[in-house]
C-alpha positions as CSV (number, residue, x, y, z in Angstrom):
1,X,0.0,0.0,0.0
2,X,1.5,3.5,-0.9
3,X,2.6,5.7,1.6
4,X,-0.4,9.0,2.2
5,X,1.3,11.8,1.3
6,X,1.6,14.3,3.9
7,X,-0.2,17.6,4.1
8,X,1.0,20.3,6.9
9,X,-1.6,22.8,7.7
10,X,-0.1,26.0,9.6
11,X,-3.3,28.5,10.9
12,X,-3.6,30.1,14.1
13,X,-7.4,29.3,14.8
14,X,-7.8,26.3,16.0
15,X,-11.6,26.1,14.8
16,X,-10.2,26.5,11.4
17,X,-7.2,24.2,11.7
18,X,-9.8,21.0,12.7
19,X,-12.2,21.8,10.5
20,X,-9.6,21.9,7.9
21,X,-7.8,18.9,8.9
22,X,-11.3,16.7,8.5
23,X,-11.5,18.1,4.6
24,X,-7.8,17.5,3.8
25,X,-7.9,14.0,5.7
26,X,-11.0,12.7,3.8
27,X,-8.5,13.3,0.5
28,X,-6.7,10.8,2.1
29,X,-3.6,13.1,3.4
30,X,-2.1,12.6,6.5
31,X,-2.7,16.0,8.3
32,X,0.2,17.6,10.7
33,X,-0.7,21.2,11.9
34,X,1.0,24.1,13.0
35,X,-0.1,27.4,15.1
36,X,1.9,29.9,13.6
37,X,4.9,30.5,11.0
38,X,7.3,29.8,13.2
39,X,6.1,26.1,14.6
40,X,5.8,25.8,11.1
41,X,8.9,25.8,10.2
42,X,9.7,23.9,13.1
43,X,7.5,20.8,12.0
44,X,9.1,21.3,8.3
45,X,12.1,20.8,9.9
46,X,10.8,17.6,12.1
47,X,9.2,15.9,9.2
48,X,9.3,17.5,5.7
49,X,5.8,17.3,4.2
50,X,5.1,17.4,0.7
51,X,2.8,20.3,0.7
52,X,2.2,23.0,3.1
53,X,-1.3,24.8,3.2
54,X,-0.2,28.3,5.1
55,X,-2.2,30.8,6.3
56,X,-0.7,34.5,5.8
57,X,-2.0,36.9,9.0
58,X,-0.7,34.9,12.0
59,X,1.0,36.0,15.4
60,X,4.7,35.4,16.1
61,X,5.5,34.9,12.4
62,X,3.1,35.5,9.4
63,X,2.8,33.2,6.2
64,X,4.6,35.4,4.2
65,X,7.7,35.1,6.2
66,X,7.1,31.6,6.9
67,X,6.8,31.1,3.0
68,X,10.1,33.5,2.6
69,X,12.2,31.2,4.9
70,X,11.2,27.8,3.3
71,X,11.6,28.8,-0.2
72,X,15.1,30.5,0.7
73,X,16.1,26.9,1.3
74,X,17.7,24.8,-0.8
75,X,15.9,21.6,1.5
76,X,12.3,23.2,1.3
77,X,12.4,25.0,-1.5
78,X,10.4,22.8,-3.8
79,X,8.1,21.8,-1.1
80,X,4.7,23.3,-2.5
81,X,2.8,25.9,-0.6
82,X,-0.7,27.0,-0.8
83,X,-1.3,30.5,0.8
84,X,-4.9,30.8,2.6
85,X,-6.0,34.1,3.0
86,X,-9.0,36.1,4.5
87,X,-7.4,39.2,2.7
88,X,-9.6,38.6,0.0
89,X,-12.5,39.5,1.8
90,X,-10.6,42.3,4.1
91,X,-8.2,44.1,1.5
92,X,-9.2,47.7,2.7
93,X,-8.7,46.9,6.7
94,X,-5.7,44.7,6.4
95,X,-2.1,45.5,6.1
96,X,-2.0,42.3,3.2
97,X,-2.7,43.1,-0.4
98,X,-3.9,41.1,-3.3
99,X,-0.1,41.6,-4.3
100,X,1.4,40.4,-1.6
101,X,-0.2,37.4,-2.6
102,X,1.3,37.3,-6.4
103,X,4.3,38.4,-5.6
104,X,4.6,35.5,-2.5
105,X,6.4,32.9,-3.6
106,X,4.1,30.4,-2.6
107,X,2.9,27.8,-5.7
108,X,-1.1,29.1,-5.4
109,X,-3.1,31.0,-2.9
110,X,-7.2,30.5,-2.1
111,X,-9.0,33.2,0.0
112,X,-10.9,32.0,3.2
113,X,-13.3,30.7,3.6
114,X,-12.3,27.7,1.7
115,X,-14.3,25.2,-0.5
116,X,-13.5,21.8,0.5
117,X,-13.8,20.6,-3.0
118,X,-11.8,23.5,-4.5
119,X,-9.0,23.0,-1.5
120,X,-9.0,19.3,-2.3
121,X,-8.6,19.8,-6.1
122,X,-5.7,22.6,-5.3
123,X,-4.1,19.7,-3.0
124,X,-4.0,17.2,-5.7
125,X,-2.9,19.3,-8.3
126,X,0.0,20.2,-6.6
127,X,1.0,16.9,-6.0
128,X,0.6,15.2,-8.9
């Protein structure tokens, strides 16, 4: 039986971060999670996953950092990362932009709330 491919999900709410982890999980991923940029890089560190769903406004260290430091790394660099953003919705009261999010080097980003479908399909795009 192949091995599931592993999914790190790194959010601050932990509402969020469960009901997350149930969609990715019924893809079949194995789900490790992460409260902020900075355990993120941490569990990256740990156990590499092969794709990391980020959120961008958390405390301690944001997504975009988080996303900065793991693609300035030769061993994480090609690790895909999906940004998830509630900028999207907030653009005039937050301190993110829509191009933040283009010029992040993350592989895609999807505004929050997510679809489960459309996370899912993301997901499996990115590692095929």
């Amino acid at each position: 039986m192949a091995e599931k491919k592993k999914v790190l999900l790194v959010d601050d709410d932990p509402d969020f971060v469960e009901a997350v982890r149930v969609i990715v999980e019924s893809g079949g991923y194995d789900v490790r999670v992460a409260y902020d940029g900075k355990e993120g890089l941490e569990a990256v560190a740990e156990d590499k996953p092969d794709l990391i769903v980020l959120d961008v406004m958390m405390p301690v260290m944001n997504g975009h950092e988080a996303c900065a430091s793991l693609k300035g790394n030769p061993e994480t660099a090609n690790i895909p990362i999906i940004l998830l953003t509630a900028v999207a919705e907030r653009v005039t009261t937050s301190t993110y932009s829509h191009r933040d999010m283009l010029e992040s080097e993350a592989e895609d980003y999807m505004p929050k709330p997510v679809e489960p479908a459309e996370l899912l399909e993301l997901i499996k795009n990115w590692l095929k």
